[in-house]
N, C-alpha and C positions, 0 to 999 in steps of 0.2 A: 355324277356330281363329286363324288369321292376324288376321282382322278383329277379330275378340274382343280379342287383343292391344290391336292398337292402339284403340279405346274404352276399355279401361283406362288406357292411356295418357294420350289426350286424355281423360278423365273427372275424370283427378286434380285437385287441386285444396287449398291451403292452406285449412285450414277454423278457424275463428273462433268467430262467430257461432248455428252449427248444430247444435252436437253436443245430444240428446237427455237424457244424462246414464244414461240405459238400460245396465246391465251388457254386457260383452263375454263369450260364452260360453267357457270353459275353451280348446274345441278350436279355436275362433279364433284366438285370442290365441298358442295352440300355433301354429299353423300359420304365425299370420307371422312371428311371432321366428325360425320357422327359416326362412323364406324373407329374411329379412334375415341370418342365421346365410349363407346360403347364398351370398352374395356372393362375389365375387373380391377377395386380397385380397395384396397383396407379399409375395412370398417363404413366402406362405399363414401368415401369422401370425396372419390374424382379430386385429388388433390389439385388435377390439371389446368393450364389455361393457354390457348391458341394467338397470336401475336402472326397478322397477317401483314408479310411486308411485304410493297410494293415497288415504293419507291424510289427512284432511282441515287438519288444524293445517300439515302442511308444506307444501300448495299453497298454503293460502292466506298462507302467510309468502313465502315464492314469488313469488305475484303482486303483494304488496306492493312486493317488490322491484322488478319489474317494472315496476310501474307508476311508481316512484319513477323508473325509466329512461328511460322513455318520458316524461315531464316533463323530463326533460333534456334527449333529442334536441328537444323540440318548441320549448324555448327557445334553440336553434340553427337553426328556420329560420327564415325570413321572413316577414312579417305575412301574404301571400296563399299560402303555402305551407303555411303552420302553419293555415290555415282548413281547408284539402282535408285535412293529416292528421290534424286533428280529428274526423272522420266517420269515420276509421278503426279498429275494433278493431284491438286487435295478439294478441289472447291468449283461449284459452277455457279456462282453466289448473283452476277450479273448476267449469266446466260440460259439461266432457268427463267419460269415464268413468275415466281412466287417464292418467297420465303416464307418457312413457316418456323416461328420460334417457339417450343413446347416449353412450359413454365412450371413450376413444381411450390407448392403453400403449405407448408410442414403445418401451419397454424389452422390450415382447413380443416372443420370438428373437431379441432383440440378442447380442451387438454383430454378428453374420454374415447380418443379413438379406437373402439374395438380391432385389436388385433395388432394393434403397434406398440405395447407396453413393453415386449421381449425384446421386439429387431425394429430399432428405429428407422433403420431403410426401407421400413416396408413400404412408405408412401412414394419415395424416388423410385422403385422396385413396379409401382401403380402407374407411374407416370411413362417408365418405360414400358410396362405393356401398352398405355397408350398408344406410343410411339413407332410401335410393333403391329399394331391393328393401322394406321394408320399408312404404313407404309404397303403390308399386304394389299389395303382395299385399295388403294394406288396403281399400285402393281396392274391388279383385276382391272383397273381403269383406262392403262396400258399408258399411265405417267411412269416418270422417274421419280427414283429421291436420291438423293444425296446429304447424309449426314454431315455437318461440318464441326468439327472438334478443335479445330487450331484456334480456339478463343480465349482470354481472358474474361471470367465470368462480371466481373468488374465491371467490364468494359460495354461488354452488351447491352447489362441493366442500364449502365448510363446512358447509351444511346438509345435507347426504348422506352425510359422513363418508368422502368421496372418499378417494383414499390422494395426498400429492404425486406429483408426475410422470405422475399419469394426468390427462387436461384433459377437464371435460364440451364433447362437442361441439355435445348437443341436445338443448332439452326439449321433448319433440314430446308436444302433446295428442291424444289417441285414445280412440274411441270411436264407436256410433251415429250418424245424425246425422237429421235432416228432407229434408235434402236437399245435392245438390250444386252447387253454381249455375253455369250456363252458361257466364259470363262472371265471371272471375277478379274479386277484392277488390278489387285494385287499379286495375285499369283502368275497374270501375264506380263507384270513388270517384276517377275524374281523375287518380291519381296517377303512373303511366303506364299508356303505349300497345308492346306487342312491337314487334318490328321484323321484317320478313320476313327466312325464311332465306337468299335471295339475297344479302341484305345484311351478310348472316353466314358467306358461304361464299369462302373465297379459291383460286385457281388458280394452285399454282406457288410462288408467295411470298406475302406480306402485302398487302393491298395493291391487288390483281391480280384482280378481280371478273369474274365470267364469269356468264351463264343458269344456273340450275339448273331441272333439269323434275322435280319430285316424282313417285316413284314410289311414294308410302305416302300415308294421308291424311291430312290435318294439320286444322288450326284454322284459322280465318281468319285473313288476316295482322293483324287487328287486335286479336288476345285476347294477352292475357298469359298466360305462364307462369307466373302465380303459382302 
């Protein structure tokens, strides 16, 4: 069971390109909303809230948007930069089965939220382990996800009829897929390379780099975490 874990783990994968478009069965879709339900979450607020889109007129006004964004960032880099993210999808926003938009309520158990007095991100911080358990139990489901980031936070709530004061934090594609690829989007498209744990790991202070000897298995040091 241990092992199982972690291939889950290292199996995951932002997905794009793959999804099938194939329905997600009822008892699926149950199971991982509660396995994202099931996160830890500050002062157990589940600040969370799930935003099940279907529809086809909404995604695709969506990815319009999307795409308008990703035209932005790409006239912000530079001539051999902007070649490599050229070859990148960012989105499978219409070719997934499902969108699923993760929602975040700073005012959920306010103003006495135990454990958010110091770091006020501790509830964004809640809603992305949501987002993290949700995509693992996916994964074990043998869906995709695909995170989409190229939004106007704006733009979203309006078109979902979001209420103020709650912030979309994700519109993650889900669904089916053909496949999961070995080796992460980005790193097969040049855009980068991970960096080994060691060079992530500090002793003591910041700064202060020591051996690490992995006692779980991991990826090669050269795949991404995409």
């Amino acid at each position: 069971m241990t092992q199982a874990f972690y291939d889950v783990l290292l199996r995951r994968r932002d997905v794009r390109a793959e999804f099938t478009g194939e329905p997600i069965p009822d008892d699926v879709l149950a199971r991982v909303l509660e396995a994202a339900h099931a996160a830890p979450s500050v002062g157990l607020t589940q600040p969370w809230d799930f935003v099940l889109v279907s529809g086809t007129a909404t995604r695709a006004a969506f990815r319009e948007h999307v795409l308008t964004e990703r035209a932005v960032f790409a006239q912000s880099l530079p001539e051999g930069r902007n070649a490599t993210f050229d070859r990148i999808k960012i989105e499978g926003i219409l070719e997934s089965s499902l969108g699923i938009v993760v929602t975040y309520d700073p005012a959920r158990g306010a103003p006495d939220v135990l454990g958010r007095h110091a770091i006020a991100d501790a509830g964004l911080y809640s809603v992305c382990l949501a987002i993290q358990n949700l995509w693992l139990a996916a994964t074990a489901e043998n869906l995709g996800v695909g995170w989409v980031s190229f939004y106007r936070e704006e733009f979203l709530s309006e078109l979902l009829g979001i209420p103020a004061g709650i912030r979309p934090v994700a519109w993650l594609c889900v669904g089916p897929v053909s496949r999961l690829h070995e080796t992460p989007d980005l790193e097969r498209h040049g855009w980068r390379r991970r960096r080994p744990v060691a060079a992530a790991t500090h002793l003591e202070r910041f700064g202060e780099q020591g051996g690490v000897h992995n006692s779980c298995p991991t990826e090669p040091e050269e795949t991404s975490t995409q």
